[in-house]
C-alpha positions in Angstrom: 56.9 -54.6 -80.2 53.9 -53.5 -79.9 50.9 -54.9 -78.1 47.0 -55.7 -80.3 44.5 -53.0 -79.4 41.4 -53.8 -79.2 38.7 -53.3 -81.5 35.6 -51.1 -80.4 32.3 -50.8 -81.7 28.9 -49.1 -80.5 25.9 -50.3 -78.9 22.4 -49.2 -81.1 20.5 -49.8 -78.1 22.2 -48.5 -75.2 25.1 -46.3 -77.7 27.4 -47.3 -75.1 31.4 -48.5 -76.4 32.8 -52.2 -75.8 35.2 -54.5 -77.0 33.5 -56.0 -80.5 33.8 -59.6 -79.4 31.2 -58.9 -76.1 28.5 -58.0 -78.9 25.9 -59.2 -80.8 26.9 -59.2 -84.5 24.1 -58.7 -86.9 24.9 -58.3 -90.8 23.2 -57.3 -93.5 24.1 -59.2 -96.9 22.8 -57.6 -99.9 22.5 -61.0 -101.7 22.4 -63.5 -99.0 19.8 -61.9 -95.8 20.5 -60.6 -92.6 22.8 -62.9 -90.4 23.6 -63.1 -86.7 27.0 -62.8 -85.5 28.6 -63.9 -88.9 28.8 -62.3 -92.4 30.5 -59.0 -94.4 28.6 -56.4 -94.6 26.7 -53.6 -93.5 26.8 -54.6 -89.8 25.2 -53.1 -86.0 26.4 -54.0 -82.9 23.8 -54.9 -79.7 24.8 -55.5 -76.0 24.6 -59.2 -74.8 22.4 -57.7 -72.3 18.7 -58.2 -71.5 17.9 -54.5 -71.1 19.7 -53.8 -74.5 18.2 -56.9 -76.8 14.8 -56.1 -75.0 14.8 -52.7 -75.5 10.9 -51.5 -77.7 13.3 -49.2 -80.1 16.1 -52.1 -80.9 13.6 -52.9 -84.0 13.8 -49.1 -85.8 17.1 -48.9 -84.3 18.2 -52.0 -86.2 16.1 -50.8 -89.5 17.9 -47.1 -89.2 21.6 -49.5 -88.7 21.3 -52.0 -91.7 19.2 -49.4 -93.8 17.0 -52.3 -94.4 13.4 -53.6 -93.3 12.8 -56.4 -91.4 10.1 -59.3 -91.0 8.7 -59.9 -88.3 10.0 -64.0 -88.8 13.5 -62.6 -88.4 12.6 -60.9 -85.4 10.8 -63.9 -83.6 14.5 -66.0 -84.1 16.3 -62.9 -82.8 14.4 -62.8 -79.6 14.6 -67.0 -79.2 18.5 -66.3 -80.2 18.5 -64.1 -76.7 16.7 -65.3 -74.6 19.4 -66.7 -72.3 21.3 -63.4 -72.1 21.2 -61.6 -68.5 
């Protein structure tokens, strides 16, 4: 029988590969807003890293990802979301 494999996703800051559950969901819902680490949708994956969630470019790099703009509200709560991360 054979074993799970491991699902892998992209980094939009550092474009590096990992395993989807050591990343930083964020999901764009057409009706509902942009969510963090839950949702269906048009998704991007982030490092839990402090190089890759403090990276200048992670803002256009999330716009170019979700095809969406953000506020800047949303971006204020994503940096006090990870803050704690190394």
């Amino acid at each position: 029988m054979k074993g799970k494999r491991s699902i892998l996703r992209r980094c939009i800051s550092c474009r590096k590969i990992f395993d989807r559950f050591y990343l930083l969901k964020i999901t764009n819902e057409k009706k509902s807003g942009i969510f963090i680490n839950s949702g269906i949708g048009r998704s991007a994956y982030i490092c839990r890293t402090k190089i890759c969630t403090r990276n200048p470019k992670l803002k256009k790099n999330l716009q170019r990802a979700l095809k969406t703009n953000f506020d800047d509200k949303f971006y204020e709560v994503f940096i006090i979301e990870t803050q704690n991360y190394e």
